[in-house]
N, C-alpha and C positions, 0 to 999 in steps of 0.2 A: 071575730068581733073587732070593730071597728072603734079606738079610743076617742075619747073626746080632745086630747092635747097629746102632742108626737112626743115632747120631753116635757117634762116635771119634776121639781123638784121638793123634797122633805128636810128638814134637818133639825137636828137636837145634840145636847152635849152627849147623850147616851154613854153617862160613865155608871150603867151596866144597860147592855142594849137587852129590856124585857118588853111582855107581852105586849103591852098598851103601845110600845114601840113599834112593835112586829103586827098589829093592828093598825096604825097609823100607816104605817108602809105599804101594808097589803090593800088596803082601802085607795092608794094615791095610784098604788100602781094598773089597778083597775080603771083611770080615767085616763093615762097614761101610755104609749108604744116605748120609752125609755124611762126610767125612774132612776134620780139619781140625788141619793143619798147625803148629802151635805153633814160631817159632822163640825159644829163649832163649838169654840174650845181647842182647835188643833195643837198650838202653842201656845205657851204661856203669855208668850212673847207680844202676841197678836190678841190677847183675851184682855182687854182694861177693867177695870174695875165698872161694876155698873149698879149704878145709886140706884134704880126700879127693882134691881134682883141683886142683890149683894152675894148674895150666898154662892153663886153659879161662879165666880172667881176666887175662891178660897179653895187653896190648893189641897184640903181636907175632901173638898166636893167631885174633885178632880183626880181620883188615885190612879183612871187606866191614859195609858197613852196612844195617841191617835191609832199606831198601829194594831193594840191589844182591841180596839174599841172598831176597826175597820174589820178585822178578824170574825169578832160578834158578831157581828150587822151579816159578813159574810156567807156566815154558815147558815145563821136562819133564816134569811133570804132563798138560800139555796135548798133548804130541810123544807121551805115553805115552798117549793115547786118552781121557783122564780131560775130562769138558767142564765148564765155571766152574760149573755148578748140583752137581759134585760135588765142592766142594771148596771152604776158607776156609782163608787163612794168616792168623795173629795173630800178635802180641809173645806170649812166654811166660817169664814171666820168672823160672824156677825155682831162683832166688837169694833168691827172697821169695814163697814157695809161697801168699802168705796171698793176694796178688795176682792169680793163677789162675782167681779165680772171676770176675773184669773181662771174661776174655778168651775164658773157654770156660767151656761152659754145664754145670751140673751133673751134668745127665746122660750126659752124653759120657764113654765109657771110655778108659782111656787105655791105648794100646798102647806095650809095650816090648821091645828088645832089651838084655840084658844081658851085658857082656863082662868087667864089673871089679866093684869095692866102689861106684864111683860111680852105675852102673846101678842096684844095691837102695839105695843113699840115695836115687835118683830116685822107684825104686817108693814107699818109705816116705815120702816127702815127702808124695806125692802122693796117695796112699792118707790119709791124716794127714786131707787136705783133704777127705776123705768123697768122693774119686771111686772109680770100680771101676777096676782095672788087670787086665790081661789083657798074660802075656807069649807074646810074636809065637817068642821065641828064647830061652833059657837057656843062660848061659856056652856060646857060640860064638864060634867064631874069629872076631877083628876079621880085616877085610881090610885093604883102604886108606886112609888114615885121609888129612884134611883136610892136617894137616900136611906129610904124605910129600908131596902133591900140590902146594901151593904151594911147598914145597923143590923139588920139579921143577920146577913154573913158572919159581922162583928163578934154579936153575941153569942153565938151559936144556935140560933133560932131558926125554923124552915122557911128557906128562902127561894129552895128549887121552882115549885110550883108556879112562882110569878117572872120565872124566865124559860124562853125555849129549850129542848133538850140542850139543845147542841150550845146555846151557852152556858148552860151548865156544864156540858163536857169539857169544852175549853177554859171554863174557871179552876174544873179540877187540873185537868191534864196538863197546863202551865205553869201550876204554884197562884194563880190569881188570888185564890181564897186567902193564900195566905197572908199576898199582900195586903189585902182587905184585914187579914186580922191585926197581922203586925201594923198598919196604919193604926189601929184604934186602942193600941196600948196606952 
């Protein structure tokens, strides 16, 4: 099969990379010959504060670190049939859009889902930056969000089901959960 664009790119803060995630990706990667993953958020250092969506820079929002969260992305990429020549995860660090072109290459369009006012600042950002955008989804229902999920971790509530196996594997097999839990003491 022949894609519609050679490189594309996704990207979210994925602090826990779940289903609607791993549905977002597999959807991009089908219009796609390379898909590459953008997560932003990478550094603190690089994330400013943003008056449209406050919440995404509170470091309560933010418990995995780039590399726990490339990890993620990693395995169920891979559990989802996806092999390494089809795929690249980067920093993206779209708190400072000007930095984008570091990470992902010019020509790569970028795929979006949009559910709020933060989605079209995302599109306009990044469009701004002379790449082409291409939305995957327009104002659709968010499902499960990050947050709801680590609050279950938190509480002790089931939270598996709304993440692939394999990040599930790797929340247990790390201590991740428990940094989830000890975070919400």
């Amino acid at each position: 099969m022949i894609n519609m664009f050679n490189k594309g790119f996704i990207h979210g803060r994925f602090q826990i990379f779940h289903n609607d995630h791993l549905s977002y990706a597999l959807a991009a990667k089908e219009l796609c010959n390379l898909l590459i993953v953008g997560i932003t958020s990478p550094d603190p250092s690089v994330s400013p504060h943003e008056e449209i969506n406050p919440h995404r820079s509170n470091p309560s929002a933010n418990p995995f670190t780039f590399y726990e969260r490339l990890e993620m992305i990693k395995s169920a990429l891979i559990v989802s049939g996806m092999g390494l020549s089809d795929f690249n995860i980067v920093p993206l660090p779209i708190g400072k859009p000007e930095l984008i072109g570091n990470y992902v290459p010019q020509d790569a369009v970028s795929f979006f889902t949009i559910y709020d006012e933060w989605g079209y600042e995302k599109v306009k950002r990044i469009s701004e930056m002379g790449y082409k955008t291409h939305v995957l989804w327009h104002d659709r229902q968010k499902g499960i969000s990050g947050t709801e999920i680590r609050s279950r971790i938190a509480s002790g509530r089931d939270w598996k089901k709304y993440v692939p196996i394999s990040v599930c594997d790797y929340m247990e097999n790390t201590g991740l959960v428990n940094k989830v839990v000890d975070s919400n003491l």
